[in-house]
Backbone as CSV, one residue per row, in Angstrom:
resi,resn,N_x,N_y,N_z,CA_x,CA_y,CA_z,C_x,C_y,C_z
1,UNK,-36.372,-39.166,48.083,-35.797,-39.573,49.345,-34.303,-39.263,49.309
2,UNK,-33.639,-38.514,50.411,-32.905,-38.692,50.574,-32.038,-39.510,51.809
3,UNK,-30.777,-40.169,51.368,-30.088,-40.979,52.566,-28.061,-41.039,52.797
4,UNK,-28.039,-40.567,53.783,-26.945,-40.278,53.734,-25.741,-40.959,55.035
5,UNK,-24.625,-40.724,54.644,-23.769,-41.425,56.021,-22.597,-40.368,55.719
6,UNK,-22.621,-40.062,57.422,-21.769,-38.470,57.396,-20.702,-38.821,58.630
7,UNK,-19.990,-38.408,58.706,-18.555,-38.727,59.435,-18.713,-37.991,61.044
8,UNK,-18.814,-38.516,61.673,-19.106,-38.061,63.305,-17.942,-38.116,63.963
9,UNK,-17.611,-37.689,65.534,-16.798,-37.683,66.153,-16.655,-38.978,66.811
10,UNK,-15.584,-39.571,67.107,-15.477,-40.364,67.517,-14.201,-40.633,68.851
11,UNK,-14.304,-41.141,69.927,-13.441,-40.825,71.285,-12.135,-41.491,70.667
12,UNK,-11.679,-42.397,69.678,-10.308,-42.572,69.542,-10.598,-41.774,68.726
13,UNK,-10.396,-40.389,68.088,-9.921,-39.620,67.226,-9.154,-38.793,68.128
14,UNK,-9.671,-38.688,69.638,-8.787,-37.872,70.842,-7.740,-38.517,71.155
15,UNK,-7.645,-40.051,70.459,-6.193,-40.858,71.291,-5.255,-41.140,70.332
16,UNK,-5.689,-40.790,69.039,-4.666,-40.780,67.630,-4.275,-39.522,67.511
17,UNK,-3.096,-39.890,66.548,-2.218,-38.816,65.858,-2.607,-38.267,64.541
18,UNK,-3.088,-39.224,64.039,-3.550,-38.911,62.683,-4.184,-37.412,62.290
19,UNK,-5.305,-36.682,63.167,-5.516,-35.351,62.992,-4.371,-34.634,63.080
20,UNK,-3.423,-35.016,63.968,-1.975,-33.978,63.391,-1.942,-33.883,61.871
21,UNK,-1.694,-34.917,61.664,-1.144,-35.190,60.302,-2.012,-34.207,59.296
22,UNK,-3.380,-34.424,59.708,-4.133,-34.518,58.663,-4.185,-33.023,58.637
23,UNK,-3.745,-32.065,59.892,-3.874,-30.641,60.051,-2.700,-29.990,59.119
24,UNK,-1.829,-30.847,58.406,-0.838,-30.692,57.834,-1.059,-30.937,56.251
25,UNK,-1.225,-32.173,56.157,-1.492,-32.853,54.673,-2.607,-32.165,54.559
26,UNK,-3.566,-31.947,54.526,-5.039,-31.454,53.818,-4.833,-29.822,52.934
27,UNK,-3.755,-28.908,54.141,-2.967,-27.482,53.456,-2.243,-27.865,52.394
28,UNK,-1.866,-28.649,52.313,-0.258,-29.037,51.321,-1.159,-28.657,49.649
29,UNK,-0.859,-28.837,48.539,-0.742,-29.431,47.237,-1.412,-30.664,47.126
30,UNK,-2.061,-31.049,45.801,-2.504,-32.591,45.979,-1.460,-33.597,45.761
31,UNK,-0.740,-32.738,44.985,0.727,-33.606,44.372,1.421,-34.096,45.740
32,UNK,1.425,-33.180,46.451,2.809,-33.159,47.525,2.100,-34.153,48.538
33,UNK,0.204,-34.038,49.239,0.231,-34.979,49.435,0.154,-35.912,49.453
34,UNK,-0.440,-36.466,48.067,-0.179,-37.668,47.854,1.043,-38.580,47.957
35,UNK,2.462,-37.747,47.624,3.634,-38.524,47.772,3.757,-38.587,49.333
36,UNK,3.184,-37.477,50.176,3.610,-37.714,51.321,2.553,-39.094,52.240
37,UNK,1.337,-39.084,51.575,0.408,-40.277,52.615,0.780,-41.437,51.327
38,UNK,1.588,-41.513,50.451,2.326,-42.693,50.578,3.480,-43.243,50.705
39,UNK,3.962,-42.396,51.490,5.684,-42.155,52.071,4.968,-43.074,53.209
40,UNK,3.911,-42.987,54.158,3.117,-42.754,55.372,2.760,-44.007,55.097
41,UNK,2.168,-44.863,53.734,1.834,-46.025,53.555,2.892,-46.753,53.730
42,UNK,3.717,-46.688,52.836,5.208,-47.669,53.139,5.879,-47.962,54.101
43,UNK,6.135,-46.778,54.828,6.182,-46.491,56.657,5.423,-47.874,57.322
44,UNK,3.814,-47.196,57.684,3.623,-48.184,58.234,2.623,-49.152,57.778
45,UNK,2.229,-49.348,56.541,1.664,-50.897,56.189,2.206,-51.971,56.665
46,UNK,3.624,-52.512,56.276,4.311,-53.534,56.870,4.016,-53.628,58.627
47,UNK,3.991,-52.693,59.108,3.820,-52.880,60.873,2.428,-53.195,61.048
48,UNK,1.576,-52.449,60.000,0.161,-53.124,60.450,-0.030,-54.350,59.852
49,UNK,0.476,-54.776,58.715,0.492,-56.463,57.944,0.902,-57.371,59.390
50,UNK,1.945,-56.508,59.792,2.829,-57.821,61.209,1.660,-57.931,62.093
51,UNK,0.576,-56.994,62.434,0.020,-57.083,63.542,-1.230,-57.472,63.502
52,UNK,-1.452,-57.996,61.843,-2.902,-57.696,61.641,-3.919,-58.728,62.075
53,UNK,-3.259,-59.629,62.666,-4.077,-60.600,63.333,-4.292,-60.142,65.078
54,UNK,-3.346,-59.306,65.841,-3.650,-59.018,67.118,-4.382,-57.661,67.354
55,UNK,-5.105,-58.086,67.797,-6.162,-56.722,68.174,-5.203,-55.966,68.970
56,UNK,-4.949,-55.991,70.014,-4.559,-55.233,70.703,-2.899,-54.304,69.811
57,UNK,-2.333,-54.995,69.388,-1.709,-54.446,68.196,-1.771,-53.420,67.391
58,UNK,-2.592,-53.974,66.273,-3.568,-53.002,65.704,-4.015,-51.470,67.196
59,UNK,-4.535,-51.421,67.803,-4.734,-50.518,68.427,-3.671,-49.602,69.195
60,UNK,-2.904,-50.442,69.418,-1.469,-49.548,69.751,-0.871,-49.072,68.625
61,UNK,-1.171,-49.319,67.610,-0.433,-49.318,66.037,-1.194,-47.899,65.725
62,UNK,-2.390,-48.117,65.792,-2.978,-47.149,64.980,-3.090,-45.580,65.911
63,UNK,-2.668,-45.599,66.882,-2.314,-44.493,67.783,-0.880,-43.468,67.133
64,UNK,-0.233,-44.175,66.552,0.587,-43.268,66.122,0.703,-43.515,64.105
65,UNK,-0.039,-44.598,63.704,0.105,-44.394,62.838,-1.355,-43.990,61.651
66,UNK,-0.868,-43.110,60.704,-2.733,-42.492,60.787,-3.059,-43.235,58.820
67,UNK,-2.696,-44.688,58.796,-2.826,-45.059,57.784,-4.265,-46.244,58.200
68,UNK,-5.053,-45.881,57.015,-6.365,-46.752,57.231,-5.981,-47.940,57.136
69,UNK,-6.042,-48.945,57.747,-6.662,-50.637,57.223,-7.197,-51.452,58.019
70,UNK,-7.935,-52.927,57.028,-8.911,-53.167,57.135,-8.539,-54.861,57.373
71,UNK,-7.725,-55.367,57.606,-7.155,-56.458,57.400,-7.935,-57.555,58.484
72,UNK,-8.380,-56.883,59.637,-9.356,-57.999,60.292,-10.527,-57.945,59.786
73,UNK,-11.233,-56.962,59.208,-12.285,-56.250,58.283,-12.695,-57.587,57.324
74,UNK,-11.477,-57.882,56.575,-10.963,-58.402,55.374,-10.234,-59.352,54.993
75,UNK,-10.087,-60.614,56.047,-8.964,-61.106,56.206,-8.848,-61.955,54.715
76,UNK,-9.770,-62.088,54.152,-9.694,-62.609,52.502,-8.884,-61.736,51.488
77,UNK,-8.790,-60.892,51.708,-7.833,-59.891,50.809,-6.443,-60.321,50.671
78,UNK,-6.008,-59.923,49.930,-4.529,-60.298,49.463,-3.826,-59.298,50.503
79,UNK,-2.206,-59.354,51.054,-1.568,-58.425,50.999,-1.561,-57.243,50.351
80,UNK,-1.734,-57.412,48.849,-1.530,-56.615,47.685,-2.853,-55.276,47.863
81,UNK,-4.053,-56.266,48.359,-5.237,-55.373,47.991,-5.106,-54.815,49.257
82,UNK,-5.084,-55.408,50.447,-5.035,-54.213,51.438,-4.155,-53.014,51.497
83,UNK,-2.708,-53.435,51.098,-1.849,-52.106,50.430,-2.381,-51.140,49.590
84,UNK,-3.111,-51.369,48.794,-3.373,-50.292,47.787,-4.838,-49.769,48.452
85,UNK,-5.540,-50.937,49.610,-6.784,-49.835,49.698,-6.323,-48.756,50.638
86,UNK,-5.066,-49.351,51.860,-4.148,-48.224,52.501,-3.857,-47.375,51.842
87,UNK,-3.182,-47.185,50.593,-3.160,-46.127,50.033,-4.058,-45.270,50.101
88,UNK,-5.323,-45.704,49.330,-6.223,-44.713,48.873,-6.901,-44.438,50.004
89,UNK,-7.336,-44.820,50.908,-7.936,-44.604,51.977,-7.149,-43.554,52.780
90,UNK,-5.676,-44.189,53.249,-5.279,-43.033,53.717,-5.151,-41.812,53.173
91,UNK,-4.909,-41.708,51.728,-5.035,-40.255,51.393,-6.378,-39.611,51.721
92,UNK,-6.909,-40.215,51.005,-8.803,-39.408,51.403,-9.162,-39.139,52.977
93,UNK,-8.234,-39.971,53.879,-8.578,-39.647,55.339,-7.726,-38.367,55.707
94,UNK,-6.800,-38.406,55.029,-5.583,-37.246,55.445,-5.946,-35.994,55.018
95,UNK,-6.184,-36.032,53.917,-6.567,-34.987,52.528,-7.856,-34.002,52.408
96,UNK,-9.086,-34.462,52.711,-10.204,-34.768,52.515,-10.508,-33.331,53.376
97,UNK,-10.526,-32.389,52.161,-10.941,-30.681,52.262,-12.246,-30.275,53.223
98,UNK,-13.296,-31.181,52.660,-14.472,-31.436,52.931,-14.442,-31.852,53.952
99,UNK,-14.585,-32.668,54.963,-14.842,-33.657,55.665,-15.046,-32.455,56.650
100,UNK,-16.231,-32.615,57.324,-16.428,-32.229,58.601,-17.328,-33.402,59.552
101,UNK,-17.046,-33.239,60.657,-17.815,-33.885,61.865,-18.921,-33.606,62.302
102,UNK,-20.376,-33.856,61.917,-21.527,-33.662,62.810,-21.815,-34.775,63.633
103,UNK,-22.756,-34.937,64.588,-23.243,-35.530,65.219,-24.754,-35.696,64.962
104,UNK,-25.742,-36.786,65.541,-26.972,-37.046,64.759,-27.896,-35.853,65.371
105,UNK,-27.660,-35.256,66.191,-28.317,-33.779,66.760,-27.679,-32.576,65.512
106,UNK,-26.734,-32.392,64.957,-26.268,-31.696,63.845,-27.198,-32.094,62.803
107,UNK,-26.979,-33.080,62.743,-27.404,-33.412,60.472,-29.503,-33.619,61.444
108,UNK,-29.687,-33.988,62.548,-31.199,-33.801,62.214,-31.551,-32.221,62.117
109,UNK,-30.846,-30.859,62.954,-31.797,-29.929,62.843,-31.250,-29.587,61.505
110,UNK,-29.838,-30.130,60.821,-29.621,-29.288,59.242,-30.869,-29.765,58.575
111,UNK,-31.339,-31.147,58.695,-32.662,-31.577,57.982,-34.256,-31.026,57.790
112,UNK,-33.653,-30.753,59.681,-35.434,-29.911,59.688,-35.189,-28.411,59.622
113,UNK,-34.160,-27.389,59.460,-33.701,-26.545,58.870,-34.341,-26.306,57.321
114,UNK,-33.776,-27.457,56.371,-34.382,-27.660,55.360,-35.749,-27.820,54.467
115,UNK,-36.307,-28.418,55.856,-37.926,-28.682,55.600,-38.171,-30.063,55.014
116,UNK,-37.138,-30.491,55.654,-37.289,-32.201,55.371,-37.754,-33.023,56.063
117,UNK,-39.477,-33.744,55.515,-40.129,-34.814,56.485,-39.814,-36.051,56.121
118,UNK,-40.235,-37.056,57.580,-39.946,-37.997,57.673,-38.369,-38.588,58.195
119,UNK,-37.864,-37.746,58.364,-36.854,-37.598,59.026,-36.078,-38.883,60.170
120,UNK,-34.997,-39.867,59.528,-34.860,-40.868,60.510,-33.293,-40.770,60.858
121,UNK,-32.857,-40.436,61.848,-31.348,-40.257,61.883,-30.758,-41.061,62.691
122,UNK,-29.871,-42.038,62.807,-29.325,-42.442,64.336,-27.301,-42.836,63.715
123,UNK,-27.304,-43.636,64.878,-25.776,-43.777,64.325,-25.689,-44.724,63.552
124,UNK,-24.656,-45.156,63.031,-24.472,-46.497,61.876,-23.367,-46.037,60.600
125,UNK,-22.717,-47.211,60.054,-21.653,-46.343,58.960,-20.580,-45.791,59.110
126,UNK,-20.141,-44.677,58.552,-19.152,-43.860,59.370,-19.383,-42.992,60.358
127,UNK,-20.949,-43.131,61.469,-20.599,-42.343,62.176,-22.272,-42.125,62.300
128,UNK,-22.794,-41.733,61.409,-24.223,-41.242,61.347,-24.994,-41.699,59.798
129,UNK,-26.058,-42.219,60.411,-26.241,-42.492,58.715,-28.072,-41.221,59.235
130,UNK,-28.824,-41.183,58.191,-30.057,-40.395,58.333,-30.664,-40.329,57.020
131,UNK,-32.026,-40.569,56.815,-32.984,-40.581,55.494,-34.240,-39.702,55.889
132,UNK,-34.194,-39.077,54.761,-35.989,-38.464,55.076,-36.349,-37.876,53.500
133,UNK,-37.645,-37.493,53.313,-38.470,-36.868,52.320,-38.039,-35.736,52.247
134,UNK,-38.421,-34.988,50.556,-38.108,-33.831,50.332,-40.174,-33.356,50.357
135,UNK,-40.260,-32.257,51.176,-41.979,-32.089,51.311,-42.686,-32.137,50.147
136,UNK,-43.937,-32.316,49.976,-44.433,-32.479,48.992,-44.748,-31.287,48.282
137,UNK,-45.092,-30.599,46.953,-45.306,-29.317,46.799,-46.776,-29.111,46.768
């Protein structure tokens, strides 16, 4: 069996900045961007810590700033731990060579492309999750 969760499009990815960024940082060096998406953490963690209780905040926040967090997600977390998962998160969102966007009409015909039964795809996760059989021989 296989089961997977694959990164889809999503309508605030058209109202953020962050794909700028990321059209930038992902070319760079790993060195260079790492110092740069945590130049980007220090920036704006503190503005999302201030806001992290107002929704509407958070959403004006995250329009220009393209650092992950999770702080309503998480409100048990320390300061400390949501900083460092900002870190790492934002790099892998910025960075992340790989990452492409399908939709659950994409990853089902890559499946039945494959010759994969049982086939269950819908949304869920980051976007798309989908499981099915490898055929029998």
């Amino acid at each position: 069996m296989l089961v997977l969760d694959h990164y889809t499009w999503r309508l605030s990815g058209l109202t953020k900045i962050a794909p700028l960024y990321r059209f930038f940082l992902k070319r760079m060096d790993a060195a260079k961007s790492k110092r740069a998406t945590d130049w980007l953490a220090r920036l704006f963690f503190p503005l999302h810590w201030i806001v992290r209780d107002l929704r509407l905040g958070q959403m004006i926040l995250s329009r220009i700033s393209p650092c992950l967090v999770y702080c309503q997600l998480y409100p048990e977390l320390s300061k400390q731990q949501h900083y460092g998962w900002c870190r790492l998160d934002t790099y892998d969102h910025l960075t992340d060579y790989y990452k492409h966007l399908r939709t659950c009409r994409q990853v089902l015909k890559i499946l039945s492309g494959l010759g994969a039964e049982e086939i269950v795809v819908s949304r869920g996760g980051n976007g798309v999750e989908a499981r099915c059989r490898k055929p029998a021989l």
